[in-house]
C-alpha positions as CSV (number, residue, x, y, z in Angstrom):
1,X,-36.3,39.9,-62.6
2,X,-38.8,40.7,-59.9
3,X,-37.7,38.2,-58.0
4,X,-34.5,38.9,-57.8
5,X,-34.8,42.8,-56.6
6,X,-37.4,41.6,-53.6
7,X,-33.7,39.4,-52.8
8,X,-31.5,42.0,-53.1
9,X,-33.2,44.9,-52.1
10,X,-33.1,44.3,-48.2
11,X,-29.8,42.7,-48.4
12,X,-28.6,46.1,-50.3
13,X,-30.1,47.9,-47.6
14,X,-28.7,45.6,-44.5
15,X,-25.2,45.6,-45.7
16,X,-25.4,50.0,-46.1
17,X,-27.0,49.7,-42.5
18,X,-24.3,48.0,-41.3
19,X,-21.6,50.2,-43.1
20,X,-23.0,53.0,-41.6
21,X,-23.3,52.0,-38.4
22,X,-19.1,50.7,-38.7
23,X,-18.5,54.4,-39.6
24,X,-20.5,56.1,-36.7
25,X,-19.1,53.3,-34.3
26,X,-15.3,54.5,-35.8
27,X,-16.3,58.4,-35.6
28,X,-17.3,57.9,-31.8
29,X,-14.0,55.7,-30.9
30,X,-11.9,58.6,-32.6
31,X,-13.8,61.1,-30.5
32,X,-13.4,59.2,-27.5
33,X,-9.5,58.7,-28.6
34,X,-9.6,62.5,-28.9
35,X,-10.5,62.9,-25.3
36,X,-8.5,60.4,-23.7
37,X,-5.5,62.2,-26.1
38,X,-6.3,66.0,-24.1
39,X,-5.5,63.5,-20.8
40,X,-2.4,61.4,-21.6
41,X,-1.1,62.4,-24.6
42,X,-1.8,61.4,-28.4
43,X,0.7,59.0,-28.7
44,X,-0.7,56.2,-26.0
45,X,-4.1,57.3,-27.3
46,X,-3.7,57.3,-30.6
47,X,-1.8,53.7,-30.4
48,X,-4.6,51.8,-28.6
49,X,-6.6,52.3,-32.0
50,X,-4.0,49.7,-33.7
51,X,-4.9,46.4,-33.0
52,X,-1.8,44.6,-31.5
53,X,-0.4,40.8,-33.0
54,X,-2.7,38.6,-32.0
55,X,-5.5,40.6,-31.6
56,X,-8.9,39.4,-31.6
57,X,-11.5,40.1,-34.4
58,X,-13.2,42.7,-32.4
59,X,-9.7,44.9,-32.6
60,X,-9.6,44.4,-36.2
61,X,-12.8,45.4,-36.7
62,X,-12.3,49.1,-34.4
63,X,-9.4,49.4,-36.6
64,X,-11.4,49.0,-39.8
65,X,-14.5,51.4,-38.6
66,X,-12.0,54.1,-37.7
67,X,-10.4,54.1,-40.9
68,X,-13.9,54.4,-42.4
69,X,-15.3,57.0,-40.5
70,X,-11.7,58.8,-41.5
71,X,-12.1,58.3,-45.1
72,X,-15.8,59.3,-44.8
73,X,-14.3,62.4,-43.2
74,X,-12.1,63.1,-46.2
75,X,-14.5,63.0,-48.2
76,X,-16.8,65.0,-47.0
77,X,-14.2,67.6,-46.7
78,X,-13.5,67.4,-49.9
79,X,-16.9,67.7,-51.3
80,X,-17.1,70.8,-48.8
81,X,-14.3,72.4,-49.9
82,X,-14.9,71.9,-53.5
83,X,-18.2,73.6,-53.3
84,X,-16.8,76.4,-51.2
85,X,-14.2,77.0,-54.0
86,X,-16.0,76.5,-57.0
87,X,-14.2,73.9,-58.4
88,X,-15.7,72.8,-61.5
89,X,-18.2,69.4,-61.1
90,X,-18.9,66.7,-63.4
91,X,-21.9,67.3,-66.1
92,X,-24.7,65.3,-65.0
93,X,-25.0,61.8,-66.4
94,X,-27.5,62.1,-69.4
């Protein structure tokens, strides 16, 4: 069994790096998107995040980093406002 943690351990911890660093590479294309929308407008803007037919891996995967630095977002909203409002949490695990 010791084995197998020293294994998965650093692969655990490589494959969160690399989540996180899909979400902070989506949250900076959004801001950038956000910038270039104050310019030309949202909709050109906001439709060169969708990767066209065709499109090559590297689209896909802007795509898939904004949408998880938006649901990250969301989240994180939502914890915010819950503890802002008081909504009642789940009991701690015993």
């Amino acid at each position: 069994m010791r084995a197998r943690t020293l294994v998965l351990q650093p692969l655990a911890r490589a494959a969160l790096l690399l989540l996180w660093s899909l979400v902070a590479w989506g949250a900076l294309l959004v801001l950038l998107t956000l910038v270039d929308a104050v310019g030309e407008g949202p909709g050109p803007a906001l439709w060169r995040l969708l990767p066209a037919s065709g499109a090559s891996v590297w689209a896909w995967l802007n795509a898939l980093s904004v949408m998880l630095a938006l649901a990250v977002g969301l989240v994180g909203a939502g914890i915010a406002w819950s503890r802002r409002t008081g909504a009642p949490t789940l009991p701690p695990a015993s």
